[in-house]
C-alpha positions, 0 to 999 in steps of 0.5 A: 154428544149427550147434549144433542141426544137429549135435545132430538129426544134420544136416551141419554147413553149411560157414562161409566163410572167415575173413575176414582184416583187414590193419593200416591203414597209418599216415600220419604227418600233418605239423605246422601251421606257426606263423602268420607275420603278415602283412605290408604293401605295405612289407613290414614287419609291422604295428605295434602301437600306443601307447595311453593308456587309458581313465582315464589323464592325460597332459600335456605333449609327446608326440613321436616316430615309430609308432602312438598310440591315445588313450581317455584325456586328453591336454594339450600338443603332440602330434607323431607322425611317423606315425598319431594315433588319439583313441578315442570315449572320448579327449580331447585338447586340444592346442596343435598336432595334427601328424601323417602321419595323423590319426583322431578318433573323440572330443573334440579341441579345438586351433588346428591338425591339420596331418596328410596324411590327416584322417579324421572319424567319426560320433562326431568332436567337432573343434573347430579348423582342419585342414591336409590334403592329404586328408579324410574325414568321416562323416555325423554328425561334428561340426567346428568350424573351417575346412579348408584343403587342400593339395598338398604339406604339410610339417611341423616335423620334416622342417625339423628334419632339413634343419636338423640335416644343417648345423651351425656351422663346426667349431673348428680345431686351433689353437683357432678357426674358419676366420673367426678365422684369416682375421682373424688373417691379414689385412693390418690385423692384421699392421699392429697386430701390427708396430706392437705390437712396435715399441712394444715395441721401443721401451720396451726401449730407453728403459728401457736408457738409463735404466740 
């Protein structure tokens, strides 16, 4: 427009000012925190479990302390000082099932799962008996055997413990126990003891006659 103004002899109209843009101020934009995991009421964080997959065989003794995920075969005596989870795939025929929790979502045959928590899924095949303090069963799962409830439930490993914490008498120094020092000491072994020497004594002294 101003172009033609000037070209027919018209003023030129006044433009308003530039407009002038200050540089945006960069804001430094702090870091995300790496994720910590989260923890329990006990303050430790979770553990991951075990697990015999899907296709796996095991048999024999499956013992210790943590978290165990069954999806494949498992044969002997299972004892877990913690949670025992048979996956809807698992199979598990064992001699015992003992456990501080115990969830079955597949096949388990065995005499006993002694276990404070006994949880059974819709999916649950259970054949045995159950000890528990508590039990949970869905609509739908199957069990085969009788439930006993108890208060207080002890197991195996807690019996180990009592019993590792005593132990037999220490051997002494001289090469016996406090039992073989008593009996060396007592009054019917000085007896054998002075009458071993007298015999002694006194086939020395028939032998120097003889000389």
């Amino acid at each position: 427009m101003s172009f033609w103004r000037r070209f027919r002899g018209e003023e030129e109209e006044e433009l308003p000012p530039p407009v002038v843009r200050r540089p945006r101020t960069e804001v430094e934009v702090p870091s995300p925190k790496p994720e910590v995991p989260t923890r329990g009421k006990t303050g430790k964080a979770a553990e991951e479990a075990s697990l015999l997959g899907t296709g796996l065989h095991w048999e024999g003794a499956l013992s210790g302390r943590g978290k165990v995920r069954i999806e494949g075969s498992f044969k002997g005596v299972l004892r877990v000082k913690g949670e025992v989870v048979v996956g809807p795939n698992g199979r598990v025929e064992a001699e015992e099932v003992e456990a501080l929790t115990v969830i079955v979502e597949g096949y388990v045959q065995t005499p006993v799962v002694r276990a404070r928590h006994v949880v059974l899924k819709r999916t649950c095949h259970l054949i045995g008996n159950i000890v528990t303090t508590t039990l949970e069963a869905e609509s739908g799962s199957y069990l085969k055997g009788q439930v006993q409830m108890e208060e207080n439930l002890r197991f195996s490993w807690e019996a180990s413990e009592e019993t590792g914490m005593g132990g037999a008498p220490s051997p002494s120094s001289e090469g016996g126990t406090s039992a073989h020092r008593e009996e060396a000491g007592s009054p019917e072994a000085q007896e054998g003891k002075q009458a071993e020497e007298s015999a002694m004594a006194s086939s020395a002294q028939a032998d120097a006659n003889l000389l």
